[in-house]
C-alpha positions as CSV (number, residue, x, y, z in Angstrom):
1,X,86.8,90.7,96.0
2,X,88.3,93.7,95.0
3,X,87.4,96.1,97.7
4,X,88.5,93.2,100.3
5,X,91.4,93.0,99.3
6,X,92.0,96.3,99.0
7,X,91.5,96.6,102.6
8,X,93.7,93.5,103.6
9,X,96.7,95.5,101.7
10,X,95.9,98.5,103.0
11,X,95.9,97.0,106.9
12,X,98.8,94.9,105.7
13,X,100.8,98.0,104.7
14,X,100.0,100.2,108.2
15,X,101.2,96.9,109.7
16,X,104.9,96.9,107.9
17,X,105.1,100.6,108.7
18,X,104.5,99.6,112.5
19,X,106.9,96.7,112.1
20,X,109.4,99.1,110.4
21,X,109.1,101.3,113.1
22,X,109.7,98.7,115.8
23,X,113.2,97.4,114.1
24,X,114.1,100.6,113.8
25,X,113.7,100.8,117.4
26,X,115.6,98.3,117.9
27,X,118.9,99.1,115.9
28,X,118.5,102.4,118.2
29,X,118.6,100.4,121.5
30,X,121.2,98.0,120.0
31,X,123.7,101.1,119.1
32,X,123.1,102.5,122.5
33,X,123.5,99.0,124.1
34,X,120.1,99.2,125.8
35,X,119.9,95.2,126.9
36,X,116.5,95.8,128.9
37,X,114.7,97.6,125.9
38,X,115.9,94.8,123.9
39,X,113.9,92.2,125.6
40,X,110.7,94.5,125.4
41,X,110.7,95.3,121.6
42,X,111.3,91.8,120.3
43,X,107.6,90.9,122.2
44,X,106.7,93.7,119.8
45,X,108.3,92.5,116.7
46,X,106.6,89.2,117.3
47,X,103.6,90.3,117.7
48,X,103.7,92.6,114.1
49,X,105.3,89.6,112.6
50,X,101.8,87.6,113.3
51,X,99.8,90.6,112.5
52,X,101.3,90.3,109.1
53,X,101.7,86.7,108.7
54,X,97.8,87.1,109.8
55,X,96.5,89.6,106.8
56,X,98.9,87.7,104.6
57,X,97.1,84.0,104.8
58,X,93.5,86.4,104.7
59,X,95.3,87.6,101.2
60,X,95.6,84.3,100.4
61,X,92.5,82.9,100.9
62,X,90.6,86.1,98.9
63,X,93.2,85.0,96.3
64,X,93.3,81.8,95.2
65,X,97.0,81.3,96.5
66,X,97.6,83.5,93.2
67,X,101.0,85.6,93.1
68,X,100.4,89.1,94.0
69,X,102.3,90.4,90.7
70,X,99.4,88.2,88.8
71,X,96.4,90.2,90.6
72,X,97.3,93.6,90.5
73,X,98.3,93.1,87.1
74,X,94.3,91.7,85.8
75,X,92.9,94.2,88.2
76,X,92.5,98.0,86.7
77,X,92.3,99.4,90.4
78,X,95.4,101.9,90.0
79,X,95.0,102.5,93.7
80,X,95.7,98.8,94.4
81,X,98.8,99.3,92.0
82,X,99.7,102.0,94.3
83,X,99.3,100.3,97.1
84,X,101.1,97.1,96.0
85,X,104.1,99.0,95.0
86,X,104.4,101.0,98.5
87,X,103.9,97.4,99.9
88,X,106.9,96.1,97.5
89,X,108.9,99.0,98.6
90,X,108.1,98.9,102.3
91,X,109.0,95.1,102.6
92,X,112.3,95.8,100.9
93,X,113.3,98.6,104.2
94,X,112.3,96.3,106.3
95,X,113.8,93.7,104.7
96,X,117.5,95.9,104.7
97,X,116.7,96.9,108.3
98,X,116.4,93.3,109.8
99,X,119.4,92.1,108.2
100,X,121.2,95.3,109.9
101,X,119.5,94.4,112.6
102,X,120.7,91.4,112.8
103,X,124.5,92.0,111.9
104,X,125.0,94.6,114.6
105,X,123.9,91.5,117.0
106,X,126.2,89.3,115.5
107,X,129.1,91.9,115.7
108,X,127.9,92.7,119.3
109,X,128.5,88.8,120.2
110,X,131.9,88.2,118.8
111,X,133.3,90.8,120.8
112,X,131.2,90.0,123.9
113,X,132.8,86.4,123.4
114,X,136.7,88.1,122.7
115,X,136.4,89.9,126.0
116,X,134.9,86.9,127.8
117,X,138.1,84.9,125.8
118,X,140.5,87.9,127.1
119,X,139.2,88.1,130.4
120,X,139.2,84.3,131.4
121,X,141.1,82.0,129.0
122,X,141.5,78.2,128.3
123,X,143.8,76.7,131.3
124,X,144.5,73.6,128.9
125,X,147.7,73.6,127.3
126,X,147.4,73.3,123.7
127,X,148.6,70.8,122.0
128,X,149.4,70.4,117.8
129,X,147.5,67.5,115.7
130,X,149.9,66.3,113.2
131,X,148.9,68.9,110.5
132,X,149.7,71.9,112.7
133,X,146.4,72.5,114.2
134,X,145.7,73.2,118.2
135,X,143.5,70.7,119.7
């Protein structure tokens, strides 16, 4: 059991690195406003977000549904410590870069919307509700 899992970890870990890499990527093409790379590296991200959802369900089955924390604790493997930890540590990058991600997307859409707002506004006249508010 021990050696398997050692291997899921260690093909679960080269996996976050590629998924690291790939959101990385795409915070490059998203501060250079490349639209067309865009579309190509979320095919990618999907596909590393399988991969690990994948190696994660194999963890799973080698362990019981058990918490991670639990298993590496019982086992006196220090390389699976290791391995765990740079796991832990990698998940927490990619972690921070997808919610970076994610915020420069946001921001990019608010002020797609105010120039879209600017460019072409409301024809409508506005009109006030009784507590001061435009309808």
């Amino acid at each position: 059991m021990s050696l398997q899992l050692m291997d899921i970890m260690e093909n679960e870990y080269s996996v976050l690195k590629e998924l690291l890499k790939a959101l990385e990527d795409q915070n490059q093409y998203l501060l250079k406003r490349k639209v067309f790379k865009l579309d190509k590296i979320v095919k990618v991200l999907e596909e590393k977000s399988r991969t690990v959802a994948f190696w994660e369900v194999e963890r799973r089955k080698i362990t019981d549904k058990r918490p991670m924390r639990e298993v590496v604790a019982e086992s006196k493997d220090e390389n699976m410590k290791k391995t765990y930890e740079n796991i832990v540590e990698l998940l927490g990058k990619v972690q921070l870069q997808k919610d970076t991600n994610e915020a420069l997307i946001k921001q990019w859409l608010v002020f797609t919307n105010q120039m879209l707002r600017a460019l072409n506004p409301t024809r409508r006249t506005v009109t006030y509700n009784a507590l001061g508010k435009s309808r």
